[in-house]
Every structure is written in structure tokens, then in C-alpha cells.
N, C-alpha and C positions, 0 to 999 in steps of 0.2 A: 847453296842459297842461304842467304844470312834472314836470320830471322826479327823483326824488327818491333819489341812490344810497346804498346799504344800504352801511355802515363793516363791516368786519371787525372781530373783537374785538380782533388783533393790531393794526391801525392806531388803534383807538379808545385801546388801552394805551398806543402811540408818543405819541399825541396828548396824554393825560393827564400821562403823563409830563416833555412836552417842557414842559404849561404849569405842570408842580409846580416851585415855585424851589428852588433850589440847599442855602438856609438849611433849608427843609423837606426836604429829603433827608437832611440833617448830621444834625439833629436825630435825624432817626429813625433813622440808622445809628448813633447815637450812643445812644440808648435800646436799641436791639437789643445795643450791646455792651455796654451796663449789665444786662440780663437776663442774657444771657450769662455775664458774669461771676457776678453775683448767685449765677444758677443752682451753676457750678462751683462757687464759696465755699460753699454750702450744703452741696454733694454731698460734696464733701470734708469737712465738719463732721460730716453723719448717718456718713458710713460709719467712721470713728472710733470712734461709737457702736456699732457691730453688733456682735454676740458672731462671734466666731474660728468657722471650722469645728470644732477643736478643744473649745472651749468650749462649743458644741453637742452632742458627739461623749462629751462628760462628762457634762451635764446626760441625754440618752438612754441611757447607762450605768447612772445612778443609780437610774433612772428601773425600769429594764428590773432591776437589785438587788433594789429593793422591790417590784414586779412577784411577782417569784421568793419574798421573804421572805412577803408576804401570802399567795399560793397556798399556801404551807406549813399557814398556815390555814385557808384558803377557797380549795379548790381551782377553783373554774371562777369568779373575781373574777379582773379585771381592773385596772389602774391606768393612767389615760388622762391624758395633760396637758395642759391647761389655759390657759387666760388668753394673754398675749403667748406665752410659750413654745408654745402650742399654734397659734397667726395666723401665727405671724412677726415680732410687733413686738418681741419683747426685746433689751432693750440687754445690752452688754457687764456684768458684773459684776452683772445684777440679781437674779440669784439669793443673793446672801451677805447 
């Protein structure tokens, strides 16, 4: 009766490993740091785009003005905002 020993997951990786060649390691360390980068050059593109705490800080302001001027009218109206400004997606300068 043949005896049949069970691999560890840790030797079964060593093992995969040792038979992955060198070229196929490159490669993929070399796509890992094209995402990489990729990634960073992106991130620094979006956050460019994002409105300023400030600029936020202004648009809540205006926001919270008209609030006040309409209640003048209608007292129990409220004025809610909306769209990107109200998600989170507005960019820099989209309100002008």
C-alpha cells in the first residue's frame, strides 16, 4: 500500500514558486509597478479636481443665506442640496 504524504500550503507555495521562471516574476513585478504608478498618476489627477474645504465652506454658506431668505417667506421650507454637491462628487469650480 503506497503511502501518500499530504503538502502543506506553505511547501506547496515554495514549490510553485521555485517552478515559476524568473521572466514570469519580472513581468509581473513589472505590471504591479505599472498599476502602481498608473494608480498614483490618477490620484494626483482626481484630487486636483476636488473643491477646497474652503470652497465647500462657501457653497454651505450660500446655501444656509437662501435657506434664511426663503423661510422669510415660507417659514417651515427648507432648502436641501442636491446633485454632486449633495454625494460628494463636485468638482473644483463647478458651481460658477
Amino acid at each position: 500500500m503506497a503511502h501518500t504524504q499530504t503538502m502543506s500550503p506553505q511547501q506547496h507555495f515554495r514549490d510553485v514558486q521555485a517552478s515559476t521562471s524568473p521572466p514570469i516574476q519580472r513581468r509581473h513585478a513589472s505590471k504591479m509597478r505599472f498599476v502602481a504608478e498608473l494608480s498614483q498618476c490618477l490620484f494626483d489627477f482626481v484630487i486636483q479636481l476636488l473643491p477646497t474645504p474652503e470652497e465647500m465652506a462657501i457653497k454651505e454658506d450660500v446655501r444656509k443665506l437662501l435657506e434664511r431668505l426663503i423661510r422669510t417667506i415660507e417659514p417651515d421650507s427648507r432648502l436641501l442640496s442636491f446633485g454632486s454637491t449633495a454625494n460628494g462628487f463636485s468638482l473644483r469650480n463647478s458651481g460658477k
